[in-house]
SEMARFI-637370 format. One line per field, with one value per residue (C-alpha): residue number from 1; residue in three letters; chain; x, y, z. Coordinates in steps of 0.1 Angstrom, whole numbers, plus 5000, padded with zeros to 4 digits. Layout:
BEGIN
pos = [NUM  ...]
code = [ALA  ...]
unit = [A  ...]
east = [X  ...]
north = [Y  ...]
up = [Z  ...]
//
This chain:
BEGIN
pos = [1  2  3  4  5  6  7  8  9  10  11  12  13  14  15  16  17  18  19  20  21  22  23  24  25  26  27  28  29  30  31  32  33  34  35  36  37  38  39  40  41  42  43  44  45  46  47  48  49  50  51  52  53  54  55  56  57  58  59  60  61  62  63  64  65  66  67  68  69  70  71  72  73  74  75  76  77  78  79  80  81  82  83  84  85  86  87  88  89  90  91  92  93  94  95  96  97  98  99  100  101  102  103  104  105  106  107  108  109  110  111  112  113  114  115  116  117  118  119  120  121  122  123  124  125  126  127  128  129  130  131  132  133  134  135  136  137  138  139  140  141  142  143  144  145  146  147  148  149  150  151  152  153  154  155  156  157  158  159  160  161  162  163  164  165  166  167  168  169  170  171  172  173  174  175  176  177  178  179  180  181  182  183  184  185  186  187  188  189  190  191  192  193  194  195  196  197  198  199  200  201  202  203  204  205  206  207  208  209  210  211  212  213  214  215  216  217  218  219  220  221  222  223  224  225  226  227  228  229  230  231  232  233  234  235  236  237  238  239  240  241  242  243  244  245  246  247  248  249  250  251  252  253  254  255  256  257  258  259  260  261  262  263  264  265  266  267  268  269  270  271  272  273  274  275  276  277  278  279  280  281  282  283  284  285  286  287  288  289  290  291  292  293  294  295  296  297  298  299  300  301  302  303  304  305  306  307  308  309  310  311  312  313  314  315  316  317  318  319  320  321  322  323  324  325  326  327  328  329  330  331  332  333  334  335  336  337  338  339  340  341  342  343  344  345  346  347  348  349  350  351  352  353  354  355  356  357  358  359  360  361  362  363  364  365  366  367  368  369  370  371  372  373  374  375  376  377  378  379  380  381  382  383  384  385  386  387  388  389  390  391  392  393  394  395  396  397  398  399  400  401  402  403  404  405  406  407  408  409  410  411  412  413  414  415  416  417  418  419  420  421  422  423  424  425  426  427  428  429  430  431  432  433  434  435  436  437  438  439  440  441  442  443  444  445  446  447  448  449  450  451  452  453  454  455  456  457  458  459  460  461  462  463  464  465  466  467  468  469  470  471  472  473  474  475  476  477  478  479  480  481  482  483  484  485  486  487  488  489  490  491  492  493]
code = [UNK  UNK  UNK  UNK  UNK  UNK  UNK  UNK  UNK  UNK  UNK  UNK  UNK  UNK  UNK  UNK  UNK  UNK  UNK  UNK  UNK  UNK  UNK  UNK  UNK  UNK  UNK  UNK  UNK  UNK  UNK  UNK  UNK  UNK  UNK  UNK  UNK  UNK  UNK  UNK  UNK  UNK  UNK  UNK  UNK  UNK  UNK  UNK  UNK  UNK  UNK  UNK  UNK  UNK  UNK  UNK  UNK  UNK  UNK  UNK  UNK  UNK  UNK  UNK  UNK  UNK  UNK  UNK  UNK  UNK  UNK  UNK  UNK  UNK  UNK  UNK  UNK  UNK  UNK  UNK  UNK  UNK  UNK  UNK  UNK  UNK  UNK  UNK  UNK  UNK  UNK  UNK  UNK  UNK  UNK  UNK  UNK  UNK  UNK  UNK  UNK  UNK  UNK  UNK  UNK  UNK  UNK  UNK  UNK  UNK  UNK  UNK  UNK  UNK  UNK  UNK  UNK  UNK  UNK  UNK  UNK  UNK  UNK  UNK  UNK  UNK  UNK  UNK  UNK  UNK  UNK  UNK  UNK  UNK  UNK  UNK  UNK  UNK  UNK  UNK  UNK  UNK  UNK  UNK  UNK  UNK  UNK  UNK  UNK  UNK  UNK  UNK  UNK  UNK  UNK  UNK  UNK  UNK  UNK  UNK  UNK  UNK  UNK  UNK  UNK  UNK  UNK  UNK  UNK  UNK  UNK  UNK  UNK  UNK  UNK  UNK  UNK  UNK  UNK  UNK  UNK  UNK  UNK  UNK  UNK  UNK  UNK  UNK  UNK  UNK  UNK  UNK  UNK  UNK  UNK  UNK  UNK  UNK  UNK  UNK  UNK  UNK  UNK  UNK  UNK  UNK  UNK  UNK  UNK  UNK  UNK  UNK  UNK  UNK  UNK  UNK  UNK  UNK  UNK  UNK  UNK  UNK  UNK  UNK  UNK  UNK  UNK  UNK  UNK  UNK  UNK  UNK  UNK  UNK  UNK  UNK  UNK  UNK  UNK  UNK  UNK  UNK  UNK  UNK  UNK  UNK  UNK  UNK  UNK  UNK  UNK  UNK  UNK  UNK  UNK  UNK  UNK  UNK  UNK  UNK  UNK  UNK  UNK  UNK  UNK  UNK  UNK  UNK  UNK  UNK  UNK  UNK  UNK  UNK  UNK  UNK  UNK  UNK  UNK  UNK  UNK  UNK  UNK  UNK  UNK  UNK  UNK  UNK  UNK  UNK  UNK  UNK  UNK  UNK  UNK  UNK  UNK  UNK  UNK  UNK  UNK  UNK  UNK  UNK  UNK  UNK  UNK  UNK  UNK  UNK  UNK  UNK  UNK  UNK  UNK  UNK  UNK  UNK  UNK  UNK  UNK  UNK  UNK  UNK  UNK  UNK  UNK  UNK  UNK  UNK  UNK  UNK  UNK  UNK  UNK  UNK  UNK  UNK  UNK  UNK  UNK  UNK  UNK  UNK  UNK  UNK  UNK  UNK  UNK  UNK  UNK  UNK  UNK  UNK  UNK  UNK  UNK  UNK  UNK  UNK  UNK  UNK  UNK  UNK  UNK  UNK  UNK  UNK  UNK  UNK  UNK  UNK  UNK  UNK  UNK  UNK  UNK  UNK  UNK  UNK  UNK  UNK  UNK  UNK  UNK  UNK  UNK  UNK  UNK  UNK  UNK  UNK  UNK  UNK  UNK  UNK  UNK  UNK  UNK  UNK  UNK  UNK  UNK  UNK  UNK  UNK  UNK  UNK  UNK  UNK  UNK  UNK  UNK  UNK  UNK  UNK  UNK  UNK  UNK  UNK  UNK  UNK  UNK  UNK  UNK  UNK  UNK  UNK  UNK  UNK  UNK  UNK  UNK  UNK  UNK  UNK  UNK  UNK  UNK  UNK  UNK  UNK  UNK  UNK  UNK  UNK  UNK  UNK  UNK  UNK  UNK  UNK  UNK  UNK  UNK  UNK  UNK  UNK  UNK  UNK  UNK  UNK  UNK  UNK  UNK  UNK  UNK  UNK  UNK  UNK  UNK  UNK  UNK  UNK  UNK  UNK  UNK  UNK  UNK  UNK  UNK  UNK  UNK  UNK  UNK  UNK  UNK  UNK  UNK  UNK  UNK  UNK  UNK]
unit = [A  A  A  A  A  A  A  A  A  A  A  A  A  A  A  A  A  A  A  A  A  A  A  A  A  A  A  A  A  A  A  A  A  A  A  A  A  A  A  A  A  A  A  A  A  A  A  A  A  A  A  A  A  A  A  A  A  A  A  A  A  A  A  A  A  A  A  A  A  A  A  A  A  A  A  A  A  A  A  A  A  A  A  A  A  A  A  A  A  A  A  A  A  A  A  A  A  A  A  A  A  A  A  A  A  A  A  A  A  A  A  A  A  A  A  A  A  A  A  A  A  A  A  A  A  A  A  A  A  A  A  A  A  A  A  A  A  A  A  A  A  A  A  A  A  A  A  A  A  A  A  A  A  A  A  A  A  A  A  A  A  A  A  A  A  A  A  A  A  A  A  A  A  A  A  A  A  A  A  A  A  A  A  A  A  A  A  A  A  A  A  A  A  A  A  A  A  A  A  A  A  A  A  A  A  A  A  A  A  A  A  A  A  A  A  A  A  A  A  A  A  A  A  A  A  A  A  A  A  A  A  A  A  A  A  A  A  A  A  A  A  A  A  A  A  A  A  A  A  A  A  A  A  A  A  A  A  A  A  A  A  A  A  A  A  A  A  A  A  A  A  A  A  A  A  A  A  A  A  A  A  A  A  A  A  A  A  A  A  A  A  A  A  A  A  A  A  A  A  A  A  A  A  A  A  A  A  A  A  A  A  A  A  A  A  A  A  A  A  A  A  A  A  A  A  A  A  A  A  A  A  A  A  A  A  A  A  A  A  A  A  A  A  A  A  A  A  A  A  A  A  A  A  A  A  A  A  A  A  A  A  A  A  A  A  A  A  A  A  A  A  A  A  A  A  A  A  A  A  A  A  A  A  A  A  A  A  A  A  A  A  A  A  A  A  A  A  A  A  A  A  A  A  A  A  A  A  A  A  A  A  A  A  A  A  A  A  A  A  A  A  A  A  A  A  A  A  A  A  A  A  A  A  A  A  A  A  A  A  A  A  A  A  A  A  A  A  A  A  A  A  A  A  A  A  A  A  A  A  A  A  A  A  A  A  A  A  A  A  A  A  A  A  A  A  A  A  A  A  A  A  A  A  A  A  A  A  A  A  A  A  A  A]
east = [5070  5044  5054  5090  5085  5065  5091  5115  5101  5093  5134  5141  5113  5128  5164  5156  5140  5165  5192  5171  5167  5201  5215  5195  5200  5238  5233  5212  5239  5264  5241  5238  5275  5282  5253  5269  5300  5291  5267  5301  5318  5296  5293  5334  5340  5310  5330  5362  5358  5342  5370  5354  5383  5364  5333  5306  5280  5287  5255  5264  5232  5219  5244  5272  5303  5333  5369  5399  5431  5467  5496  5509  5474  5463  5426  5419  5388  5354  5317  5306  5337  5363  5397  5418  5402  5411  5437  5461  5449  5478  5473  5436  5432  5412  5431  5464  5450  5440  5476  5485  5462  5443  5411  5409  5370  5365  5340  5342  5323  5304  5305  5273  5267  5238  5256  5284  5308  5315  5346  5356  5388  5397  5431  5426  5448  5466  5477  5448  5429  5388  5372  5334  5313  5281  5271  5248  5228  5248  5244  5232  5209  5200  5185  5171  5155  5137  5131  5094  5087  5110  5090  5058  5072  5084  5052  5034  5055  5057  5019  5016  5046  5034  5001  5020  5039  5012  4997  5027  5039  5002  5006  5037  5024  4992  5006  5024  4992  4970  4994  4989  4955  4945  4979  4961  4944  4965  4958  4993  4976  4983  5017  5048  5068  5100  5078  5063  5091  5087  5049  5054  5077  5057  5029  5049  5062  5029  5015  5042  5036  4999  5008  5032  5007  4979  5001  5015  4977  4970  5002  4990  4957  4972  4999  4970  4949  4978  4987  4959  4950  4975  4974  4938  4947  4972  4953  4924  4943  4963  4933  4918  4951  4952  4914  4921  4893  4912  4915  4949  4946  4945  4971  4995  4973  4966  5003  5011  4989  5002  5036  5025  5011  5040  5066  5041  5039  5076  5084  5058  5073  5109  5096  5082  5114  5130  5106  5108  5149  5148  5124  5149  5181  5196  5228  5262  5283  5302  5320  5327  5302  5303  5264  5271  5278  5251  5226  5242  5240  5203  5193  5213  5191  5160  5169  5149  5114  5120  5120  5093  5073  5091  5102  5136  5166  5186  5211  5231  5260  5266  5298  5288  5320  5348  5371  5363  5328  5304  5315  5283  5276  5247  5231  5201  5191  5165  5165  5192  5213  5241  5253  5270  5295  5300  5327  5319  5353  5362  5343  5351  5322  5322  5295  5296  5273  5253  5251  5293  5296  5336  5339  5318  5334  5370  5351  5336  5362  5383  5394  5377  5347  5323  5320  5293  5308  5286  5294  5273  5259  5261  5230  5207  5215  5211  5178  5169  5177  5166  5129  5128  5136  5115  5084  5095  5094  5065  5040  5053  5032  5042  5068  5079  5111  5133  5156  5181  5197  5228  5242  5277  5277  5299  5283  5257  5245  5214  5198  5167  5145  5122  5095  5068  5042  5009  5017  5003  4974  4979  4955  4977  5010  5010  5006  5026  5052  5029  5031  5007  4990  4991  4973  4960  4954  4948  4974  4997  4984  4985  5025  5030  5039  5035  5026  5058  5081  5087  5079  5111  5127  5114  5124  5162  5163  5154  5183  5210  5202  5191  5163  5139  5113  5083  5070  5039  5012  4985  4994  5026  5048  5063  5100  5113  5147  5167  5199  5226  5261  5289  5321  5348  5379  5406  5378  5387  5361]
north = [7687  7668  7631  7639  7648  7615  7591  7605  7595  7563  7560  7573  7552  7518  7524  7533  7502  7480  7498  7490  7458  7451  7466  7450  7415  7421  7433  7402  7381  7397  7383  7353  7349  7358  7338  7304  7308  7314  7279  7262  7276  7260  7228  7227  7238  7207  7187  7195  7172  7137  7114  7111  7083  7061  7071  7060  7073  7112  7133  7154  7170  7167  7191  7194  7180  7172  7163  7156  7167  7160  7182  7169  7182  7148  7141  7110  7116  7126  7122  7120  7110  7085  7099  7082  7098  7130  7154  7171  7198  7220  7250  7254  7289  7280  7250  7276  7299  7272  7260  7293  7311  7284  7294  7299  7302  7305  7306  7291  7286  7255  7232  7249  7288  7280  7275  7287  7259  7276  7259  7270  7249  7247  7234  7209  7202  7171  7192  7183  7209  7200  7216  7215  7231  7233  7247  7278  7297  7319  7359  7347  7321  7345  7375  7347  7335  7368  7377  7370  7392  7416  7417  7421  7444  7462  7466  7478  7504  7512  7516  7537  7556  7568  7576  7594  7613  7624  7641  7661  7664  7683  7701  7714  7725  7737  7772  7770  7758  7786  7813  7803  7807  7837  7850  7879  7856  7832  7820  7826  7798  7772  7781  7765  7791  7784  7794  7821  7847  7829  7836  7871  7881  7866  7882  7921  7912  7903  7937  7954  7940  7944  7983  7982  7973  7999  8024  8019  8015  8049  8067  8049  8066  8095  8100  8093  8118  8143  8142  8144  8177  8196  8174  8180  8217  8217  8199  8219  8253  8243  8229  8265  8278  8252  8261  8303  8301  8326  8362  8378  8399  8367  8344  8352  8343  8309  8307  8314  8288  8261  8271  8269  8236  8224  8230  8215  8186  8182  8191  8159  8140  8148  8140  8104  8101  8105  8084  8057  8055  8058  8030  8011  8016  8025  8044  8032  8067  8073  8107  8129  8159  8198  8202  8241  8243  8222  8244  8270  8262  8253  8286  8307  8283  8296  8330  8343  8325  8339  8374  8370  8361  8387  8360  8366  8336  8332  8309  8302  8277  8270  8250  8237  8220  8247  8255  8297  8298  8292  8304  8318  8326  8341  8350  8369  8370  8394  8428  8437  8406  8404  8385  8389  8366  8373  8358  8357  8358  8389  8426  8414  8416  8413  8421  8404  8401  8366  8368  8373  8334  8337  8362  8342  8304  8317  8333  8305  8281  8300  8276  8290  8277  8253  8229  8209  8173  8142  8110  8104  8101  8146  8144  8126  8157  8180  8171  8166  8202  8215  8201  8211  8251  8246  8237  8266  8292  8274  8277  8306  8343  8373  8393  8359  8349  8312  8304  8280  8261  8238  8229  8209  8191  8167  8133  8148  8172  8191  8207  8230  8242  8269  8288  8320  8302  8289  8259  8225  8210  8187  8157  8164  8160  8124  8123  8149  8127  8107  8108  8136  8144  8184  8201  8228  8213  8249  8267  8239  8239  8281  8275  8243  8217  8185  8165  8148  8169  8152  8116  8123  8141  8108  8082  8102  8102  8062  8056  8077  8065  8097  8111  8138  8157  8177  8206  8232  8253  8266  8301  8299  8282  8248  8235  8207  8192  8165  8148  8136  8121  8133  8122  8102  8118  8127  8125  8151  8164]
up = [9464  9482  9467  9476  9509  9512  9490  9515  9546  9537  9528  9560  9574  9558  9565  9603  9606  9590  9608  9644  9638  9628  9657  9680  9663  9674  9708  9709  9693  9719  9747  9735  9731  9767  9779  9763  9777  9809  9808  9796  9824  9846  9833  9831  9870  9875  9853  9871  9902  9884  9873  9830  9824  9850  9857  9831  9846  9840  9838  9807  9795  9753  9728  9754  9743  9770  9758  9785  9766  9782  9784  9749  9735  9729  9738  9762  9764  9743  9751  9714  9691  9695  9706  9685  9657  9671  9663  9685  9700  9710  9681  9694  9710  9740  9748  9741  9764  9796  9795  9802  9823  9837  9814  9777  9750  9715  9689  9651  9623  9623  9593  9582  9582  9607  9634  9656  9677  9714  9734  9771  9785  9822  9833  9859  9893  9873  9847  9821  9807  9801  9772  9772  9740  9721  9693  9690  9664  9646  9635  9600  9614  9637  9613  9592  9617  9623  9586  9584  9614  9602  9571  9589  9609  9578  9563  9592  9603  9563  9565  9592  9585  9550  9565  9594  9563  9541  9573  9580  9545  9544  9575  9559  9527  9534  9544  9509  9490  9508  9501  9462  9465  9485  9502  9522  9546  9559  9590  9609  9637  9614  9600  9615  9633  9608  9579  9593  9584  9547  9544  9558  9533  9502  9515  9516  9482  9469  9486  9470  9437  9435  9444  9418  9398  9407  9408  9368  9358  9378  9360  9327  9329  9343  9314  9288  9303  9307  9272  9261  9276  9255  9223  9220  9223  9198  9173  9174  9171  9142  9122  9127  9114  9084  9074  9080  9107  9123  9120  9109  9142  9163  9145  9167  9202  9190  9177  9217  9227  9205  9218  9253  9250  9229  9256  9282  9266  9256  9298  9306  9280  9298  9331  9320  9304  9337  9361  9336  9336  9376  9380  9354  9354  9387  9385  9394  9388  9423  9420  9446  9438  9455  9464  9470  9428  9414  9442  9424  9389  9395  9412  9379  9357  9379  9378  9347  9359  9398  9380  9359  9391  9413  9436  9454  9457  9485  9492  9526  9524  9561  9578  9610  9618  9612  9640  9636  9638  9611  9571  9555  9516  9509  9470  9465  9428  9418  9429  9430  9407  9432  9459  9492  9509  9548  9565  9604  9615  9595  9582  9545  9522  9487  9459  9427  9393  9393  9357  9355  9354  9351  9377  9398  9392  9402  9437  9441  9439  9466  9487  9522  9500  9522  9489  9508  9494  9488  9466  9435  9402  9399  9377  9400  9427  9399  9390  9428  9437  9408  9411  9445  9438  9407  9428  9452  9425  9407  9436  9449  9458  9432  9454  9476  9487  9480  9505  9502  9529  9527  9563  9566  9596  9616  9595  9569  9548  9554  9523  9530  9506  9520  9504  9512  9490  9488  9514  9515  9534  9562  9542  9509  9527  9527  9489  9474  9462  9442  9405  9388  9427  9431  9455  9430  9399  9382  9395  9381  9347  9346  9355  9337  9362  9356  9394  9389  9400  9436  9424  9404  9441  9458  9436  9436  9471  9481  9453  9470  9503  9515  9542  9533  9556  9546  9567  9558  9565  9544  9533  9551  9526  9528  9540  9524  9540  9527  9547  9525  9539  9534  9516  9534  9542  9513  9487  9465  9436]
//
């Protein structure tokens, strides 16, 4: 990069120089040019007054030529060649042009390329028209004339010019050649403001990729030492089975516990499986989806592990934007499994069987329903909402509550995720969406999670292009809220 910033200055450098002194050889030229005639001009209006065919004394300085030409264009009179060796002269421009307007000049070409000839005629009061001339140095002879301090000049300004360039070629790349070799501490003093925007970015992509970095070596050594955990628990039980270490009595503990750590590790498995295709592949499915339905679905999928921990569901489906007040459908699974939808514009309340999936699909797809619609791939929002209730029910008190929030508004979605449980400290907050972080590690092994339960919420989010917000309090629970937007108008699911 360096020697082509420096071949190309020297180009420019050469052709500048040419081009100058080209240019000024023709202004000069020009000069010249004007300055001849107007010497020939005064030598002719001298010349006017003497009588040449009888005086032959005439003071005509060295190089200036005189000719007296009559009206037929013959010349009677030349100070250097004998007339009658003369041509006519009537197709000669300047002599032409004195006949006519009382004054005529030209220039031509000398015999030799050296020189140029320079005529200026004057018709006189008798009717004869005087033509004085001299010959000059031409363009060519000119430049030539110049060339050996044009090729002095050439090579100085070459030699300080390439110096010149190499300086700034190094000026230039130095910020370049720094960043290379230690990008962090750049000196921002010495960058060019143009290349400052340049350097910052290389220096937040190479921030980004060192954390890239430590972040795959920390999940590396995270997934190693998460798999190991249950491996190490599996093996060793089923050796004691295979060597009948075990009482007959006891058989079917161990059996449990091989189970138990069989589906742990097959639900990390699944969850690697999914971090690994969001960081990946990146979906391209754009279908109009019903939020209220996969919340739904999700929470019916929930329902068996919320019993076993006595933890309640509820589920509010609000429309912020209709024209009667707000349309509200609220589930409660657990005790007892039924629902109830209330609309606020009317006494009508219905009760209906969770569990009665038919029953409950042609309710549901009423159309008062507030379908909550969004556009997108409907497994990324499945698995979003999902994780999210999961982690609600997973870290929940015995006897606690789930609520569910989704809010249509006039240009989003609002879904709210709210919880009676254990809560999250305010130094934890910041990290609870990193891979394998939990905030109590036992507690998550006694219930199986993983820690990557809201890594996978994260990474869904930043790919829809959606917003979420964290809020908790130890012992209080946690409220997680995520804004989606909405489908366009005459989107239809």
């Amino acid at each position: 990069m360096q020697y082509k910033i420096n071949i190309q200055f020297t180009i420019i450098t050469l052709i500048s120089i040419i081009l100058c002194t080209c240019i000024t050889a023709y202004v000069f030229y020009g000069a010249l040019n004007r300055e001849v005639f107007l010497d020939l001009k005064l030598y002719a209006e001298m010349l006017a007054s003497e009588d040449l065919l009888s005086d032959s004394k005439l003071n005509i300085p060295d190089g200036i030529r005189v000719t007296l030409i009559d009206n037929d264009g013959n010349a009677i009179y030349d100070s250097m060649t004998d007339v009658t060796a003369l041509e006519n002269h009537n197709k000669r421009p300047e002599v032409i042009d004195a006949f006519r307007s009382g004054e005529g000049q030209a220039r031509r070409r000398s015999s030799t390329l050296s020189n140029d000839a320079y005529y200026y005629a004057i018709k006189l009061d008798n009717g004869n028209v005087l033509r004085v001339a001299k010959e000059g140095s031409s363009l060519t002879s000119l430049i030539t004339s110049i060339l050996p301090m044009l090729a002095i000049l050439l090579i100085l300004l070459s030699i300080i010019f390439i110096g010149f360039s190499r300086v700034m070629t190094n000026n230039i790349v130095r910020p370049i050649s720094q960043l290379a070799v230690d990008t962090a501490n750049v000196n921002e003093d010495e960058i060019y403001p143009e290349l400052r925007p340049f350097v910052k970015k290389i220096q937040s992509q190479h921030e980004e990729i060192l954390k890239d970095a430590t972040m795959r070596q920390e999940f590396t050594a995270n997934v190693s030492h998460e798999l190991k955990t249950p491996l190490t628990a599996i093996s060793g039980y089923s050796e004691l089975l295979e060597n009948g270490m075990i009482p007959p009595d006891q058989v079917s503990t161990y059996a449990k516990q091989i189970h138990k750590n069989s589906a742990r590790l097959l639900t990390l498995i699944n969850d690697i499986i999914k971090l690994s295709e969001l960081d990946s592949v990146k979906s391209d499915v754009s279908e109009t989806v019903s939020l209220t339905e996969i919340t739904q679905q999700c929470l019916g999928t929930l329902e068996f592990q919320a019993e076993q921990q006595n933890i309640s569901l509820h589920l509010d489906v609000i429309n912020e934007t209709s024209k009667d007040s707000s349309h509200v459908r609220r589930l409660k699974v657990g005790d007892p499994q039924l629902y109830t939808e209330t609309h606020r514009d009317s006494n009508q309340v219905r009760r209906l069987k969770v569990s009665d999936s038919q029953q409950y699909t042609e309710t549901y797809q009423n159309s008062d329903e507030v379908r909550c619609l969004t556009v997108g791939d409907p497994r990324l929002y499945e698995e979003l909402i999902y994780n999210l209730c999961d982690n609600a029910v997973r870290y929940n008190n015995p006897g606690g509550h789930v609520y569910v929030t989704l809010r249509e508004e006039a240009d989003e979605i609002i879904l709210i995720v709210r919880d009676t449980g254990i809560g999250i400290p305010k130094p934890d907050q910041e990290r609870i969406f990193e891979r394998f972080y939990r905030v109590d590690k036992s507690r998550s092994k006694q219930t199986g999670g993983t820690g990557l339960g809201l890594a996978i919420v994260k990474h869904i989010v930043e790919h829809l292009g959606a917003r979420i917000e964290l809020e908790s309090e130890t012992g209080m629970g946690t409220e997680i809220r995520v804004h989606f937007m909405k489908a366009g108008e005459g989107m239809t699911a």
